[in-house]
BALO-672496 format. One record per residue (C-alpha): x, y, z; residue in three letters. Coordinates in steps of 0.05 Angstrom, whole numbers, plus 5000, padded with zeros to 4 digits. Each point is the difference from the previous one (the first is absolute). Example, Ala and Ser with C-alpha at 12.3 -4.5 7.8 and 13.67 -1.06 7.14 Angstrom:
BEGIN
524649105156Ala 502750694987Ser 
END
This chain:
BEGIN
753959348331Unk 501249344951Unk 496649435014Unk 502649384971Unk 495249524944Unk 500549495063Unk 496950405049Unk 494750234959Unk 498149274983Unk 500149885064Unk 495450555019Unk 494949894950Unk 499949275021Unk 498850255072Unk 493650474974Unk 497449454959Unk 500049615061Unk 496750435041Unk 494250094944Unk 499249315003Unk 499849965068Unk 493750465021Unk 499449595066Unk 503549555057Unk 496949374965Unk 501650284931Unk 507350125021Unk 500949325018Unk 496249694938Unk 505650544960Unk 505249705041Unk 497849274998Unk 501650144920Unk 505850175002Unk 502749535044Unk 497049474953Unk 502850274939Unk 507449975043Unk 498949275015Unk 497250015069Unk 495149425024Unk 493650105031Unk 499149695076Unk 493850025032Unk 500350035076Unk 494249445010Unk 505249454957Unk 506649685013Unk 505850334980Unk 506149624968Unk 505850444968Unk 505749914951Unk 505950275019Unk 501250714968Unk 493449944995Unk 494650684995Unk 493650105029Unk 494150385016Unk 494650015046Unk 493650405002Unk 495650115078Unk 493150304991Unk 502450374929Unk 502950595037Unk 506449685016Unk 505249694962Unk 506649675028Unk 504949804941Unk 506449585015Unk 505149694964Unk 505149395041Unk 506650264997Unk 506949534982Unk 502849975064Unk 496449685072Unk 495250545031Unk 503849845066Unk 505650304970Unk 497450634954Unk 494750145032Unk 493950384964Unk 499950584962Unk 493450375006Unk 497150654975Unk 492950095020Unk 494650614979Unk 492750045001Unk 494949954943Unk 494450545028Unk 500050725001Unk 495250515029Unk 493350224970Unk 492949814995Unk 496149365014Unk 493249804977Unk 495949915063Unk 495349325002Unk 493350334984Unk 503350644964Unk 495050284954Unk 493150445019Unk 496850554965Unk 500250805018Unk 495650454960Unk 499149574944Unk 508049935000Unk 503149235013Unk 505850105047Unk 504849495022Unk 501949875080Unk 508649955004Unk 503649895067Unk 507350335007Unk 505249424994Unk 506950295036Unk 501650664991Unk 499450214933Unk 499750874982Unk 492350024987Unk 500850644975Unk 503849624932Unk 493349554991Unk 495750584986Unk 498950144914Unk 503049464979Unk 497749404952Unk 499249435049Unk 497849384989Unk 500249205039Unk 505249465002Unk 499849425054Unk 496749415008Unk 493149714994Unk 497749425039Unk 494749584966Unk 494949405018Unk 499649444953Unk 497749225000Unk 507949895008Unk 500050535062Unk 502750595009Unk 505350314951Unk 504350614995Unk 500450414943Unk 504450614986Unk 496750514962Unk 502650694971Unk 494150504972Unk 504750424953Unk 495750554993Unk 499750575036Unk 493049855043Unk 500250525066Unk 502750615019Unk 499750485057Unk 499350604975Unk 503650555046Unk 494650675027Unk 500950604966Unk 503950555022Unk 494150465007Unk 496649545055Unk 507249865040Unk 504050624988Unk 505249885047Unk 502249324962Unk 507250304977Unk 500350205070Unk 499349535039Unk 499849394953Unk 495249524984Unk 496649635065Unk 495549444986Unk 496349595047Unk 501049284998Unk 493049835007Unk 495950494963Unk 504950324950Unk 503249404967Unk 493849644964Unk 501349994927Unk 494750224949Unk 499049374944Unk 493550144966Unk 492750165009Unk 495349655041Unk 492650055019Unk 501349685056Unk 505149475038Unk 497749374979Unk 501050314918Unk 507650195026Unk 501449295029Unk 498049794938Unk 503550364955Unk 505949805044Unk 499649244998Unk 497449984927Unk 506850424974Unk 504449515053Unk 495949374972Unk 501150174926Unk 507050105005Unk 500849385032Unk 493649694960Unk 497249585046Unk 491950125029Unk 499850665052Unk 497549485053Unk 507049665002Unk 503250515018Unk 501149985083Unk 504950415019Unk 506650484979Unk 506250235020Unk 500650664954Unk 504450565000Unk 499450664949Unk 505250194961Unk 501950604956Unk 498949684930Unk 507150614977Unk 505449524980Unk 506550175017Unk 504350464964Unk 508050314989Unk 499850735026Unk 505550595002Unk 504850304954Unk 503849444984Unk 494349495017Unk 504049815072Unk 493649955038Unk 494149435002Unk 493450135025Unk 494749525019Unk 495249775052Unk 502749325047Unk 507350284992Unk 500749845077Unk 500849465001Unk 498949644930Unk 506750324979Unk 503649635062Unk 495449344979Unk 502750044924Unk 507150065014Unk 500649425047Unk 496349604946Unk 504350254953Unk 506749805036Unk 498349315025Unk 497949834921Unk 506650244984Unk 504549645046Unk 502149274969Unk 502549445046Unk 500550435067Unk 504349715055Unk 495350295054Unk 492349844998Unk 496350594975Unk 494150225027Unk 494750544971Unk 493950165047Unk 494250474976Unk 495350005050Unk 492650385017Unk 497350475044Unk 506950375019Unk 496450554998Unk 494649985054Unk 504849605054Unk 502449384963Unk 496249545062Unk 496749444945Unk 500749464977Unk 503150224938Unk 503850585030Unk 506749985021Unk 497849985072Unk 496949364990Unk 503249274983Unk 500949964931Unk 507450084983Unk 501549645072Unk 495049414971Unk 503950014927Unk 507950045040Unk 497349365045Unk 497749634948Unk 507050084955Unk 504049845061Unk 495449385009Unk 501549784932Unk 507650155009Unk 499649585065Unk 502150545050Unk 499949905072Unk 496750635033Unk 508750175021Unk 501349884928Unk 494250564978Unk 501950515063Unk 507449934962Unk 497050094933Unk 496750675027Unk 506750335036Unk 502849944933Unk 494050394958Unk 498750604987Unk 493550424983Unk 498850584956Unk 493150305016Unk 497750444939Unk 496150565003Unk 499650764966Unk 503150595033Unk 498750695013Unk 504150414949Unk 501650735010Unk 495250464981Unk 502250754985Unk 492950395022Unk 499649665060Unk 507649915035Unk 498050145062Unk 495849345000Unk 507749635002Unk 505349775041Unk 506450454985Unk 505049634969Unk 495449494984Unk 497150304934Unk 501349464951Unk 498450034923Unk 495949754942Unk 505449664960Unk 505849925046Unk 498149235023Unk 497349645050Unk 498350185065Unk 502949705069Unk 494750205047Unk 500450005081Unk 497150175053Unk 502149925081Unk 493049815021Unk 500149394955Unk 494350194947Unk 506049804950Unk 503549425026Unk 506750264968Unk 506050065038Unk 507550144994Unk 502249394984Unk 494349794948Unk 499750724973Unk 507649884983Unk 498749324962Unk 495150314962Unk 504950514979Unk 505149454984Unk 494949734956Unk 498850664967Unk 507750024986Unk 501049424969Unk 493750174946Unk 503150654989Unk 493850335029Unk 499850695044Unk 495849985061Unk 497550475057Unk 498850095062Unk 492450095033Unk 496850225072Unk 494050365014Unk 499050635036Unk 499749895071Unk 493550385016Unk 497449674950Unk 496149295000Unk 504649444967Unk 496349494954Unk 502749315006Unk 500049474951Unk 500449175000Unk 507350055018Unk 498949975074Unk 494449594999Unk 504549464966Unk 506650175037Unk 496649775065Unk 496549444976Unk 505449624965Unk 506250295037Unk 502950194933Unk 505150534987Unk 495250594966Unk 501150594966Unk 494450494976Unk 501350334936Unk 495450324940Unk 500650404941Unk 497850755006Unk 494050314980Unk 494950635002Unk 493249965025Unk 499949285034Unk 493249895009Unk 497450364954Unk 494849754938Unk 506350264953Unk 507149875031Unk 506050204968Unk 506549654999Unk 507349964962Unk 501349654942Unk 506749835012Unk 499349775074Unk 495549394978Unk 506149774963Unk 505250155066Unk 494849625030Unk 499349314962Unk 506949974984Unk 502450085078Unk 493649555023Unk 504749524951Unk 506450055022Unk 496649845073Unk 496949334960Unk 506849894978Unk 503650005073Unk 
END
């Protein structure tokens, strides 16, 4: 298989992005970046708003969620929006509140499951913490994102000789009692809080009584890497959805003077429901929409027009074929690593695709030059669903689901195509371009 210069740039640039990104609140600080390096102003939700025209700009709720938008050339009553949304989180491990105690002389750290991540993939690897650290000060409280770089907890997996049915069966671990990672040694609990807060404190180097609270998620401290034969493949942790998060960023950076207004929505906590209020359930890109058609001075007609003539491209990873397990997929559904991005549906509405959106999705495809396929899920088989419908019946916006395909979603280590991130940002263009 050749893959172009291009679309291994733009691969690389993808797993760089990711490895900066060890966290919901890192992925928007990543993304926040780039949008400044691009030109894009900095609102804050709690100030008045005044815009240029062709104006872009960004806007950060709670550091999970990012909304980016840039004012189109022509009235909104008459283009409409053009929106691709994705989420910022992915499954793993939380720290809990008061995390760290002391087993046998061993300091172990208390996680809670976030979504539905493959626990299995957590166990022998190099994790360490990324989130955010909130700290008391004369000033008040602060937030503070923090990345420990080093590898500093593991959970090691039991020996074959003491679970000899592992290979079997597979690995089972209980949520509660099997997922505490080891960190250290410790006499006792109050010596592993301690060594806790004193490594959090340095790294952030302020007193360990400052420190009040966290938000912090492990991650696998493996950056991402080329595999295969011809290097087609990328592997890395976050590829669901950070890969969907990248290329949106990456196509409404590239799109100069749009006719349309453009609208790129990363938001938290897709994975566990999306009810917050920085998740797509909640009122964030609703808030952001009311407040441009405010400034535009739409009557609430004028806005209900501006919607029938949008159109929504919810992003988010797909199941790609995999060869030991085909019985685990729709037939004639199998689609490929490679072959472009994926048009996913499903009759019960856990995609909000349908005919007619599915086909202007493919029209878009077209006129990038980019392959796509088709996607449903077994039907005795539970569905996953994504931001798509969520959005779809909020606004009342023409929606499509679509995503890129990958191995192992959910996984510590997913797998993905190198050449589909390209299909991807230069389609999620073309629909930027419309």
């Amino acid at each position: 298989m050749q893959v172009s210069v291009e679309a291994r740039q733009h691969a690389q640039a993808l797993l760089d992005f990711i490895d900066q990104s060890p966290s919901p609140w890192h992925a928007v600080d990543t993304a926040a970046n780039q949008l400044k390096a691009h030109g894009f102003k900095n609102l804050r939700e709690n100030e008045p708003w005044q815009f240029k025209a062709g104006g872009k700009y960004f806007v950060v709720r709670d550091g999970g969620s990012i909304i980016a938008f840039v004012l189109g050339q022509r009235p909104l009553v008459e283009s409409g929006l053009r929106i691709v949304g994705a989420h910022t989180d992915s499954p793993g491990l939380r720290l809990k509140p008061q995390a760290a105690y002391a087993t046998e002389g061993l300091a172990q750290l208390g996680v809670e499951v976030y979504g539905g991540p493959i626990l299995a993939t957590f166990t022998d690897r190099d994790l360490s913490l990324a989130g955010r650290v909130v700290l008391h000060s004369e000033e008040g409280v602060q937030t503070r994102l923090v990345r420990l770089d080093q590898s500093i907890a593991r959970l090691p997996n039991l020996a074959i000789h003491m679970n000899r049915e592992v290979n079997e069966k597979g690995l089972v671990l209980n949520k509660q009692t099997g997922l505490p990672l080891i960190f250290g040694h410790a006499a006792n609990t109050a010596e592993a809080k301690q060594q806790l807060t004193a490594t959090l404190a340095g790294k952030l180097a302020v007193p360990t009584e400052a420190i009040t609270g966290w938000d912090l998620a492990f991650y696998d401290t493996q950056r991402g890497s080329f595999w295969g034969m011809a290097q087609e493949f990328i592997a890395n942790s976050q590829l669901d959805n950070l890969a969907s998060c990248h290329a949106a960023l990456e196509a409404i950076t590239q799109v100069e003077k749009p006719q349309s207004t453009l609208i790129c929505a990363l938001f938290d906590h897709e994975e566990v429901g999306s009810e917050s209020a920085t998740g797509a359930g909640g009122s964030f890109l609703i808030d952001v929409i009311n407040r441009l058609c405010l400034s535009s001075g739409l009557s609430q007609e004028d806005k209900l027009r501006s919607f029938a003539n949008s159109f929504f491209i919810s992003a988010d990873m797909a199941h790609a074929f995999h060869p030991n397990h085909a019985g685990s997929y729709e037939p004639c559904h199998h689609v490929q690593i490679n072959q472009g991005p994926v048009i996913k549906t499903n009759a019960n509405q856990r995609y909000s695709t349908n005919a007619v959106t599915a086909a202007r999705f493919m029209q878009l495809c077209a006129l990038a030059k980019v392959p796509h396929q088709q996607y449903a899920h077994r039907t005795d088989l539970g569905c996953g669903s994504t931001i798509g419908p969520i959005m779809a019946a909020q606004l009342g916006i023409a929606t499509v689901d679509v995503g890129n395909p990958m191995w192992a979603m959910h996984s510590l280590r997913e797998s993905a195509g190198v050449l589909d991130h390209s299909y991807m940002i230069a389609t999620l263009i073309q629909h930027y371009a419309s």
